[in-house]
N, C-alpha and C positions, 0 to 999 in steps of 0.2 A: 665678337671676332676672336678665334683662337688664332694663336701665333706659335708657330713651333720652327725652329733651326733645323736645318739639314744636314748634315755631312755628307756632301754629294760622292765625295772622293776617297771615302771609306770601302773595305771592303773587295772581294776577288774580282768582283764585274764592276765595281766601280759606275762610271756613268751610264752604263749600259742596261745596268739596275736600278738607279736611283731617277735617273731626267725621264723613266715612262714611268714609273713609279706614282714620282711629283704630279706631273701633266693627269694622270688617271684621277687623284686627288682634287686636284684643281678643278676638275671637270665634275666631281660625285658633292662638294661640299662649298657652296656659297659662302661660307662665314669661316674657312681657312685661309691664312695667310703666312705663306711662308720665305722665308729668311734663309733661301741656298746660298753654300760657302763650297768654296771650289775653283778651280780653274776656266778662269771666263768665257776661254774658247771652247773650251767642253764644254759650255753650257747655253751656247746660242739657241739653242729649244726655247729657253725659258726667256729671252729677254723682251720676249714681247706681251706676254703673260701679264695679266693685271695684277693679281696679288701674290705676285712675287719683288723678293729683292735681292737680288745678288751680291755677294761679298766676299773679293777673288782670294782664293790663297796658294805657294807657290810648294808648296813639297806636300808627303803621302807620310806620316808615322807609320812603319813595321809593323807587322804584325807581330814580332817578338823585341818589340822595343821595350827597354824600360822607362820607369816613372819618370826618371831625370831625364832623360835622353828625349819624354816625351814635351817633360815641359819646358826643354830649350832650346825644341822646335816651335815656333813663335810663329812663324809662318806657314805652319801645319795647317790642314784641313781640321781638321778635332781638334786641336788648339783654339782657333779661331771661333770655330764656332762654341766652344762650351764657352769660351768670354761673350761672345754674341747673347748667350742667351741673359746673363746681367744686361750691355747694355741694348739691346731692342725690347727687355723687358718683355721676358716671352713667356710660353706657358710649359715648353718643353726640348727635348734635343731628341735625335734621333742617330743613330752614328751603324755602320755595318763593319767599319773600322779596327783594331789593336782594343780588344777589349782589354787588358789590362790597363791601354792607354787611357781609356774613355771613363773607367772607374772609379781610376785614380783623379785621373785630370775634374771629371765633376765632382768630385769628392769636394776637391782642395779647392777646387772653385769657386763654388759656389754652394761649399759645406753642407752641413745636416742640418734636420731639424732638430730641433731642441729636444731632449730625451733619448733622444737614438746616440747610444755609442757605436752601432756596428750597421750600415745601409744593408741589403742584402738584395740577390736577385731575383724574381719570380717571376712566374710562368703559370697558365694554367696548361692541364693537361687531358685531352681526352677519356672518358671514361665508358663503362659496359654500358650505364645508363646513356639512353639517347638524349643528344642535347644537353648533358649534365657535364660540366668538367672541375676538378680539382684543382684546386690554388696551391700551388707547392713552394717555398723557400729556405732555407739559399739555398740557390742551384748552382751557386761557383761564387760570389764575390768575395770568400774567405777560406781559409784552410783549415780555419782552427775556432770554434767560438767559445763562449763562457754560458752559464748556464742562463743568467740575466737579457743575456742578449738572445738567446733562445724563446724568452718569456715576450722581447719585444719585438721577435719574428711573428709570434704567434697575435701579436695585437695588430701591427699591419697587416698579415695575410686578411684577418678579419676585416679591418677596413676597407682591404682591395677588393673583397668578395660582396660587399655590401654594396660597393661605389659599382662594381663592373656587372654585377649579375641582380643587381637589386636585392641584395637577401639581407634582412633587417638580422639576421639571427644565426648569423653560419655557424658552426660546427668545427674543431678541432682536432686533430691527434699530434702527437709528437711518434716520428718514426723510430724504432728500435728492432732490435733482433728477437721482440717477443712481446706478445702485449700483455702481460702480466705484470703486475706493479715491481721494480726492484729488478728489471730485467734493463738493458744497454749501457752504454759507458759512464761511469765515473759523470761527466756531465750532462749527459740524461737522465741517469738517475736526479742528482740535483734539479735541472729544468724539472721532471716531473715533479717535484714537490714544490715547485713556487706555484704551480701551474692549477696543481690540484683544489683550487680556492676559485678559480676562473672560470667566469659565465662561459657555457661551449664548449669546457676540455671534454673531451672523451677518454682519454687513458693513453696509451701505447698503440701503434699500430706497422704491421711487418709489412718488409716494402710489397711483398706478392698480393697483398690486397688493396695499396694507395690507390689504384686505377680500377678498384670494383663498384665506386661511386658511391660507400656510405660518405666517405667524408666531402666536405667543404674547404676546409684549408689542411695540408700538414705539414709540420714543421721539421725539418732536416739542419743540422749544420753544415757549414758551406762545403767542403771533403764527400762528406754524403753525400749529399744533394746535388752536388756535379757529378758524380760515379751514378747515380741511378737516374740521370736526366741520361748522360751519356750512352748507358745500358739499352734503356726505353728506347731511344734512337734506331741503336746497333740492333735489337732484337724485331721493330719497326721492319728496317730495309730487310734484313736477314725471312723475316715471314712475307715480305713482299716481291722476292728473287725468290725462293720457294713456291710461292703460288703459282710466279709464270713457268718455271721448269716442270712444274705440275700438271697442268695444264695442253703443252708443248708436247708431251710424251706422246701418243698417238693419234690417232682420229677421234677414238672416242671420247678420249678426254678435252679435244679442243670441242668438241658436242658439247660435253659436260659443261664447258665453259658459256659455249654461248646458251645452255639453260638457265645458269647461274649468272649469267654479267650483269646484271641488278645488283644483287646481293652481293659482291664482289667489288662492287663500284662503291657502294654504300659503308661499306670496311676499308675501303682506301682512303673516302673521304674522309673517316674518320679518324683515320693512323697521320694524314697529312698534317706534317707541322707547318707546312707554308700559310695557312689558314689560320694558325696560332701568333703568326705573328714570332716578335721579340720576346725579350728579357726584359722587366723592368725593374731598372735598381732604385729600390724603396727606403724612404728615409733621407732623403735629400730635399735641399728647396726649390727642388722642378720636377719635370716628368720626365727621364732619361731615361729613353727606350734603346737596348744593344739588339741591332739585327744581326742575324748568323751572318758569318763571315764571308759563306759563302750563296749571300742571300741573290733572288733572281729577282726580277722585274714584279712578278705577281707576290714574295716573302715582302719584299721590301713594304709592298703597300701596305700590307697588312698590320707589318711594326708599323707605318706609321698612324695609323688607323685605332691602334691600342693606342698610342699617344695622345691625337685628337679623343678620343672617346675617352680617357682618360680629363683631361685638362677641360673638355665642355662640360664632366660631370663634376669636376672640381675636388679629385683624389686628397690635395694635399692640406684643404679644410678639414677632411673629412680623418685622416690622418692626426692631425693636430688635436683635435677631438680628442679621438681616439685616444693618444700616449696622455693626456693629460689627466 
């Protein structure tokens, strides 16, 4: 049985996102059992639910709250539950909530694993190959890394890609402004040289090719890797409002469209990050999955879906392995 917490009460939609969310779950997977934290009366959906447990809590952390401020909210929805997941002794959290709050608070919670100086967030990402997507991290849980902690981004993405996609043998790049050896900043250069000894480095690689599907993981520091997850996004909607103004323009063009609506549909599915799920911040002693903030009923499931798929394949064995 997996067990994973919820943070019902995280997030722009709040229960309106999470309680169809849970119930979709509850219904797709026999051997989930979860651990909602939230406001009781928002959550009379669930209280007749078998493998569920509720566990009320009376206030919301900000979305621009800080660390302190998050953890002397005691009575917090994300407070509550990241201690939930010590004591119900669970396999994971899931939270749509103050991502600073949520990163910090499992951080200090319920700390690293051993070896990890620095957690980090990742994501996989669509790519040109069908079916094939990219492990990329951190994608924001830091501003600033060292080139050590770039070497132990590159050994979990490995671990995540093995545990999530079955690849006994994935593949590496460290992003830079150029893939020639001696090419990105001061601490890339250094990561490149610890790196260059390591089963699956491949060398350097510039962001305009992360998403053309040679690689398997790549490694970014956190400043990075939240500018070019942000970017991907931005540039997503931006050729997605393009295509309908395209289209829109005359008669023949909405022709054009219903020749095309296959192909068209099959390019949406594939730019859609609701499908992708969460963030998983890596390097901790659980599965903590950050849903986008402004996650909807069908995002939410999906983070939680990477979490359960995670925690039945049992990431943090695998992980431990790994750094050791």
């Amino acid at each position: 049985m997996v067990k994973l917490v919820i943070d019902m009460m995280g997030g722009d939609n709040g229960v309106n996102a999470t309680v169809p969310a849970v119930k979709k779950l509850l219904n797709d997977f026999d051997d989930l059992f979860i651990v909602a934290v939230g406001e009781e009366d928002k959550l009379a959906e669930l209280k007749d639910e078998k493998n569920v447990k509720i566990i009320p809590s009376k206030t919301i952390v900000p979305m621009e709250c800080s660390v302190m401020q998050a953890m002397r909210m005691k009575d917090s929805s994300v407070n509550i539950a990241v201690n939930s997941v010590k004591n119900e002794q669970a396999d994971g959290i899931v939270s749509a909530g103050s991502t600073g709050a949520f990163l910090s608070l499992t951080t200090l919670i319920l700390k690293k694993l051993e070896g990890v100086d620095r957690p980090a967030l990742i994501s996989p990402f669509p790519t040109l190959i069908e079916n094939k997507y990219v492990v990329l991290l951190d994608i924001g849980a830091s501003n600033e890394n060292k080139a050590h902690e770039l070497v132990q981004f590159a050994k979990m993405g490995q671990a995540y890609c093995k545990v999530i996609y079955n690849n006994d043998n994935p593949n590496f790049y460290l992003a830079s402004n150029g893939a020639e050896e001696g090419k990105g900043s001061p601490v890339g250069q250094e990561a490149y040289t610890l790196m260059k000894e390591m089963k699956g480095f491949k060398g350097n690689i510039e962001a305009r090719y992360v998403l053309k599907g040679d690689a398997d993981v790549v490694v970014f520091d956190g400043y990075s890797g939240n500018i070019f997850l942000k970017s991907s996004e931005g540039m997503a909607k931006m050729m997605s409002s393009l295509m309908k103004d395209m289209f829109k323009t005359n008669i023949f063009s909405k022709i054009g469209y219903l020749l095309a609506k296959k192909g068209v549909k099959k390019m949406r599915d594939k730019m859609d990050y609701k499908k992708v799920g969460g963030a998983l911040l890596i390097g901790v002693n659980t599965i903590p999955v950050k849903a986008h903030g402004n996650s909807d009923a069908e995002s939410f499931y999906y983070s939680c879906l990477i979490a359960y798929r995670l925690a039945k394949k049992n990431l943090i064995k695998e992980l431990k392995e790994k750094l050791n």
